[in-house]
N, C-alpha and C positions, 0 to 999 in steps of 0.2 A: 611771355612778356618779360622783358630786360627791368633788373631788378631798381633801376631809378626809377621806371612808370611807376613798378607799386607803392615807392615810400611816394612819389610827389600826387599821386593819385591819391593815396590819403592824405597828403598836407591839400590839397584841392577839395577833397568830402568836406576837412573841418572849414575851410575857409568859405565854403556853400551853404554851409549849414549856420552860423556863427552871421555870415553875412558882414564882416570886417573883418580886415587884415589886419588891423590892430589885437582885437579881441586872439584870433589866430595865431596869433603871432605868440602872445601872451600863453596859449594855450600848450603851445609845441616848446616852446622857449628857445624861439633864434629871434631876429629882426624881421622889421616890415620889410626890409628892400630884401633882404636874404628868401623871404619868404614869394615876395613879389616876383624876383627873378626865376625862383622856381616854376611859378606857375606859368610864367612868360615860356620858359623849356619848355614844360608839357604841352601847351597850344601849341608850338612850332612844331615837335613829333611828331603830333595828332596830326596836323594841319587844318585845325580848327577852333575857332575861339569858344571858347569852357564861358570864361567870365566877363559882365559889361561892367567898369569902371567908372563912377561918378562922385562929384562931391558928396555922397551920404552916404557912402558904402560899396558893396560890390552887392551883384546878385548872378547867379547864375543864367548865362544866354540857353533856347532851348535846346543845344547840345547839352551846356553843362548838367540841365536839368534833365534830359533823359542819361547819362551818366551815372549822376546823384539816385537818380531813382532802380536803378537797374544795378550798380557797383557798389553803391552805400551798404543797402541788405548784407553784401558775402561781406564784408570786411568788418560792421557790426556782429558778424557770426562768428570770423576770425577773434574778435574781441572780446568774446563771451567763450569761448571755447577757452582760450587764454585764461582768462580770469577762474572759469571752471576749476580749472586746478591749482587751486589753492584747497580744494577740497582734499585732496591728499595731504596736505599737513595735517600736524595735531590739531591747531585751531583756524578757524578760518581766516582770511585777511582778504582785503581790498577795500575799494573804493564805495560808498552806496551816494547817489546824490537825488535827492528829492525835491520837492517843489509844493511848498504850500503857502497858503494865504496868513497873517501874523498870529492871529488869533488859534490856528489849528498847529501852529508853531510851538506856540508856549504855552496853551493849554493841556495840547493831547498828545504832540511830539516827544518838546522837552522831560515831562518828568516820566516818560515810559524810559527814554534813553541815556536819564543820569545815569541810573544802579546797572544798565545794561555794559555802557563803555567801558566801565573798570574789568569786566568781567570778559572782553574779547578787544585785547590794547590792539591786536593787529588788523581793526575794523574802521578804516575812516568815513564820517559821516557829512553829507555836506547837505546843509539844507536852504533851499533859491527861498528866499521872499517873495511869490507873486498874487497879485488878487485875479489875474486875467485867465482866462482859458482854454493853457497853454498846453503847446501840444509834445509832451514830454519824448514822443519818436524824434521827430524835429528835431527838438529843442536837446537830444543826449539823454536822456533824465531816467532814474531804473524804476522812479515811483512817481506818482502823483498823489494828493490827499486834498478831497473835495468830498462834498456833502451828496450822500449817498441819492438822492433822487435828478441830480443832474452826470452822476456818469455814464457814458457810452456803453451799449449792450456788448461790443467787441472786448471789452477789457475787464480782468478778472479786480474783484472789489472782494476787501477784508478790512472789518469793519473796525475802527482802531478807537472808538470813545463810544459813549452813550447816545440815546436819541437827547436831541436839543429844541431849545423852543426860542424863539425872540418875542420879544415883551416889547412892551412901552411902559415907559417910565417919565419923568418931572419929578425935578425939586421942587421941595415946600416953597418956597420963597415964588416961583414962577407959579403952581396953582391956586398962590394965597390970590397972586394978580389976576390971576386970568382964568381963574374956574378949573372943572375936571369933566376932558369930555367921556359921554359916556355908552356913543356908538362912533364906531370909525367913521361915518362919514362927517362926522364934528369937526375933524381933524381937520378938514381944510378951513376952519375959524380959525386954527392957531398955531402959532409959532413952532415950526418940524423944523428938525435939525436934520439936513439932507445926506446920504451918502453917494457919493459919485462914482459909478462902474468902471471899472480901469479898462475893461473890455471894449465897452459900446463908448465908451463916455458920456452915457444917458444918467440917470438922476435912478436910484433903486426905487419902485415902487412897495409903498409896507404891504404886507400880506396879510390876512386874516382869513378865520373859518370858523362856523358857526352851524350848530345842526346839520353839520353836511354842505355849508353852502358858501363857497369861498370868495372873498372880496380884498380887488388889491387898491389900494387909495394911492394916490398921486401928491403928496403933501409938499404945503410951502413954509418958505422960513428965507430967514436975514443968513443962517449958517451951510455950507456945506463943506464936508470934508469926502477923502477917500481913505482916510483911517476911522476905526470904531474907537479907539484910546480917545482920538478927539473931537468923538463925537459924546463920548463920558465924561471928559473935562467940559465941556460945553455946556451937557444937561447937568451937573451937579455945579454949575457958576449960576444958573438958572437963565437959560438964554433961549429954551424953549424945550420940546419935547423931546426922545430917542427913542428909537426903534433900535436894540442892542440884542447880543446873546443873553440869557439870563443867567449862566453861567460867569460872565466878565463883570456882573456886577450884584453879586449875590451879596457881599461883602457891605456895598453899600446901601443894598435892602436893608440890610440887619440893624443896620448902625442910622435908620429912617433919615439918610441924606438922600435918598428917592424911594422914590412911589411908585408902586406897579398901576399901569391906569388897563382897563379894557380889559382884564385877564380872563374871561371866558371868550372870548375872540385871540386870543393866542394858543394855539395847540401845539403838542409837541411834532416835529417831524423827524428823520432820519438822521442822521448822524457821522460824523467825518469816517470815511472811508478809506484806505489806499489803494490807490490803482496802479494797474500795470499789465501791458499787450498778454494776452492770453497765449502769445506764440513765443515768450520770452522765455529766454534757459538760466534756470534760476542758478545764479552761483550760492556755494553754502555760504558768502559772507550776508549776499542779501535776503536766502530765508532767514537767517539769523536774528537780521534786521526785523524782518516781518515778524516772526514768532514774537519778538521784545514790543509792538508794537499791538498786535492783538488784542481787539477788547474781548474780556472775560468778566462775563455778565455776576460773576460771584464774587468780584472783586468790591 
């Protein structure tokens, strides 16, 4: 293959994958039209169209997608082989980029990875903010970090914090008014502060379990968010109930600006994980990564 298919064949993988020329464009660092003209080359080569063009983006026609699926694989292989050797230096370098939701961010992420960075400068680290249930092949990503009973059997998981629990909680000022229930199905009497699934864009139903017997309730309210920060600013203004980590608000346990309600119907479950393709060749920068990341139950 004549060595312009291979580079415009990878500038065609990221523009497939990204799903905009912009974003693409951004990614390689030339322009849209520089970028566009190339892929206009490769379809005439080929003599077939890769990509359908529309006001919302591009997607791959199904040439380009049997392309993407069959050409993507070797050149992510090239890319991993590459990065590999950085293992022959003193210390490792490269790129790691992960993808988690805010809370596994700045609770379990960040303080594993202050004292870590100083200690390997030639390690960059890039962390995606998503709450949806993204597919990190797809999407580039060397890790993922999700709550250990919803990862995929295909993908190896290393468990990076403790088991967690979600509670429900009310401020004093909201139970003075309005009582304390004191079985979940009470819950639809009063005032829930909703959280919105960025996936489904369905409404999170709270969970609970009891002697073995688990009960998810469907709760209503005046509030919904798709952040938990403000769904904590909400329950501590007193504006109705939250269903939060109990980890993100232990602080205002303490200081009795809330209240745990139902706490034998909150159990603890599993706990954030990282994920990543079982077929994946670890470069040393991203065990690195992992090792720094590791929960250690003696900690």
């Amino acid at each position: 293959m004549a060595r312009d298919n291979i580079q415009d064949i990878a500038a065609f993988l990221i523009v497939a994958r990204e799903r905009s020329f912009t974003r693409a464009a951004a990614k390689i660092g030339v322009s849209q039209s520089a970028l566009s003209q190339t892929l206009r080359g490769l379809e005439e080569r080929l003599g077939i169209r890769l990509l359908t063009r529309n006001t919302r983006g591009v997607s791959p026609t199904e040439a380009g997608e049997l392309l993407l699926q069959s050409v993507g694989p070797h050149f992510d292989g090239i890319n991993s082989g590459i990065a590999a050797l950085s293992g022959l230096k003193e210390k490792p370098s490269g790129t790691v980029r992960i993808t988690a939701d805010q809370h596994a961010a700045e609770d379990v992420l960040w303080p594993a990875l202050d004292p870590f960075l100083p200690e390997f400068p030639d390690i960059k680290v890039e962390i995606v903010i998503d709450y949806g249930l993204t597919d990190i092949v797809a999407e580039q990503y060397d890790a993922g970090v999700r709550i250990g009973e919803v990862i995929a059997k295909d993908m190896i998981a290393v468990p990076i914090g403790p088991n967690m629990r979600m509670i429900v909680v009310g401020a004093p000022r909201y139970l003075a008014a309005h009582g304390v229930p004191h079985t979940p199905q009470e819950l639809t009497n009063h005032n829930c502060i909703n959280l919105r699934l960025p996936t489904y864009g369905g409404l999170y139903a709270w969970e609970f379990e009891k002697d073995g017997r688990e009960l998810n309730v469907r709760v209503e309210g005046q509030l919904m968010f798709n952040s938990v920060g403000m769904i904590i600013t909400a329950a501590l203004a007193g504006h109705g109930l939250a269903y939060v980590p109990e980890n993100r608000v232990r602080g205002h346990l303490e200081e009795n600006r809330l209240t745990v309600l139902l706490d034998d119907y909150c159990q603890p479950f599993s706990g954030y994980h990282l994920y990543y393709p079982s077929r994946r060749q670890l470069t040393p920068a991203f065990t690195a990564v992992v090792n720094a990341l590791r929960y250690r139950h003696s900690q």
